[in-house]
Structure formats: C-alpha cells, structure tokens
N, C-alpha and C positions, 0 to 999 in steps of 0.2 A: 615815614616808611610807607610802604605800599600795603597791599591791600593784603598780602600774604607775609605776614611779617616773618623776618629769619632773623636767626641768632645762631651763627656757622660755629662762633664757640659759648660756651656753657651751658648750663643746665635745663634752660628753658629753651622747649622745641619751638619749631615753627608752626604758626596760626594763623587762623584769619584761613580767608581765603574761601569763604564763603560762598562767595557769585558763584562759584565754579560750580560748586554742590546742583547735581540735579534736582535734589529735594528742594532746594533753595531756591532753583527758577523754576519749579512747579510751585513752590509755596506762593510764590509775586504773581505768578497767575492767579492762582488761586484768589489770591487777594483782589487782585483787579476786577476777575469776573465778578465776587461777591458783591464789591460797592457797586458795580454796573446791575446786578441780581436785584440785590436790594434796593435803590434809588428806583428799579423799575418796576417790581411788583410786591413792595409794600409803600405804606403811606410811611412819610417820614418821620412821623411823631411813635412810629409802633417801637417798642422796646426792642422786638424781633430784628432789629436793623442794627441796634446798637452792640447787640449780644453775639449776631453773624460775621461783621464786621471786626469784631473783636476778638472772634474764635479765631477768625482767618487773619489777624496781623499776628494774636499769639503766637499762629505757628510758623509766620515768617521769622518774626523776629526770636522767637527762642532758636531757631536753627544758628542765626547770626550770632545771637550772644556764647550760644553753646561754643562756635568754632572761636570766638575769639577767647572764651574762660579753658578754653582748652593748653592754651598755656602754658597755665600754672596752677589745672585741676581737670583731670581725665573724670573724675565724679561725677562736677558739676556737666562737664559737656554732654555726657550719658544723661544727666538728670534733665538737662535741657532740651536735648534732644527728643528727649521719652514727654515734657511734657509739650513740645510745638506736635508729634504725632497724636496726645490727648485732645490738645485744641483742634485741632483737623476731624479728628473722629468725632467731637461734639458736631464740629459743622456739618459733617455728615448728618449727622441726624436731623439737624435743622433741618435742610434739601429734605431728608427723606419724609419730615413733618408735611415740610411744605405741599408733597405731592400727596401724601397719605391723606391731607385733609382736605384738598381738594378731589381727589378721587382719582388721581392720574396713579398712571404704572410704576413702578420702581422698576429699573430695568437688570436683568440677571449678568453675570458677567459673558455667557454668549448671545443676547442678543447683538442683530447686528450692528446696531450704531455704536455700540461699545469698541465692538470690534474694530469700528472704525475710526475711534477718537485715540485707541492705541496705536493704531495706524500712523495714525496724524505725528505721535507722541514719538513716531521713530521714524518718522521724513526728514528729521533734518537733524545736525547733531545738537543743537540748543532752539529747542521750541520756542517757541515766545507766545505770548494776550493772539494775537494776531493770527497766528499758526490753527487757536482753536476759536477765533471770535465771530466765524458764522453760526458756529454752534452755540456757543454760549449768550450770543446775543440773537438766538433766534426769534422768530415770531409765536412756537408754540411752546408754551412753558415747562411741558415736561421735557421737551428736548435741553431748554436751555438748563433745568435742574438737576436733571441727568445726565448733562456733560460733567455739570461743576463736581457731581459725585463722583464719575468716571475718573474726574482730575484728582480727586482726593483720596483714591483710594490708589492710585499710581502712584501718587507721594507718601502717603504711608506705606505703602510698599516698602520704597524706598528709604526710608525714614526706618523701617526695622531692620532690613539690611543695615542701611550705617551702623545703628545703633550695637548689631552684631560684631560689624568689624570694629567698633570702639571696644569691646568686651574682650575681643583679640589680641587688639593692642595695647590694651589696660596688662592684660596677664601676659605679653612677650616683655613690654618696656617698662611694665611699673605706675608709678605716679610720680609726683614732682618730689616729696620724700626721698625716693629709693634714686632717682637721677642726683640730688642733693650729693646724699650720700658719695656715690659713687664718682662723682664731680670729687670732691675733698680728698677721697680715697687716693686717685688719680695724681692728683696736686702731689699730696706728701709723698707717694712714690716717685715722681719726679723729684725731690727734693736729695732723695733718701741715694 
C-alpha cells in the first residue's frame, strides 16, 4: 500500500500519511540541522550529542508512529504526538543551554532574524534542510542555535494544533471501539 494507507470499507480509517504533516517536515529538519549542530560544535564523545540527537529523532519519528497507530488508536496517535512535541521541547532547551553557557543571546520571538526564519518558513509551500541551511549552518553560533530554536518552536506550534484537531476528531468520530461497534450495528441492519 502507499504511504497513506485507505480502507474505503470498514472500520479502520485511513493513515499514514505522514510526509505530508508539516510538523513532520519541520521535524526532518530539525533532525538534520541537529546532527550538522552537533558533529560541529561539540566533540563527538560528549553525551550532549547523543541526548540532542535523540530528542530530535524522538520527535520525528513519534510524529510517524503516532500517524500510522492512528489506525487502530486515536489515544495512542495523541499520546505520540504529545510526546515527539516533549522531545522537541527538551531540544529546546539543549539550544537554549548551549547559548546560556556560552554567554550568547537567546533571541525573543520579535527579533528580527526570527522574523526572518518565519519568513523563510512561508516562501515556499514544503520547506526543506535547504530552505533554512545558511542559517542553520552559519558561521556564528548563536545564529546557527537560534535558528534550530526558531525551527522548533514552529513545530511545536504546530505539533499543538494537530494535537487539538486530534481532540476534535477523537470527540466527533469516537475511537476504533465505537466505529467497531457501529460497523456490526450497520452489517445486521442490512441483514434485518
């Protein structure tokens, strides 16, 4: 099956479909800038790389897992989804260590390079590594720290909106239980 898997009949809706998710191609950036972040200003043996690295795949891949357990569990896809925004939010902090203890700025959401990496973030309709990697691979570190933050606080963003409209569509459509149900209901009425 493809990558958005359908089931035109019964009970289990369609899923997957991930890529599409903006949170999902801000998460792959995310990811990307990190291992480029980390391979470049820390030493490879620092724990710091293994723990950034890992905030930033948590929260790609629970995005992935959340849309494919969506399925045959609106729960879990909320519980997944809530924790790739946790993993993103730790990374945040990392960035924000990283600058605090070197003594650079954290930057406020109107300064203006912010302004400009949302900019960026709405030139084109699917961003990509690419879109933001003079900033993220720049030469002065707080720029490059302070984009990866800018990035992650877009995607959490994002990532709480979904999460909202998952709440919406838990309480219009139910869960896989109440489609069960209503699948067999369905059946025996036709029968009847």
């Amino acid at each position: 099956m493809n990558e958005l898997e359908k089931n035109t009949e019964g009970f289990i809706p369609a899923h997957g479909g991930y890529r599409q998710l903006f949170s999902y191609q801000k998460s792959e950036i995310i990811y990307d800038g990190t291992v480029y972040f980390t391979n470049r200003f820390f030493n490879k043996y620092d724990r710091t790389v293994g723990q950034m690295v890992q905030a930033a795949r948590s929260g790609k891949q629970n995005i992935a897992e959340g849309s494919m357990a969506s399925a045959t569990s609106k729960e879990m896809e909320i519980k997944l989804t809530n924790v790739a925004r946790a993993s993103l939010e730790e990374l945040q902090i990392d960035y924000e260590d990283f600058l605090r203890t070197r003594k650079l700025p954290i930057w406020d959401k109107n300064h203006r390079l912010v302004a400009r990496v949302r900019e960026l973030n709405k030139s084109t309709p699917t961003p990509t590594y690419e879109t933001f990697q003079k900033a993220i691979e720049h030469e002065e570190p707080e720029i490059c720290a302070n984009t990866m933050i800018t990035l992650i606080r877009i995607c959490t963003y994002l990532l709480k909106q979904q999460i909202k409209q998952l709440e919406i569509a838990f309480v219009k459509e139910g869960g896989l239980r109440e489609r069960m149900t209503r699948a067999r209901i369905e059946e025996r009425n036709k029968k009847k």
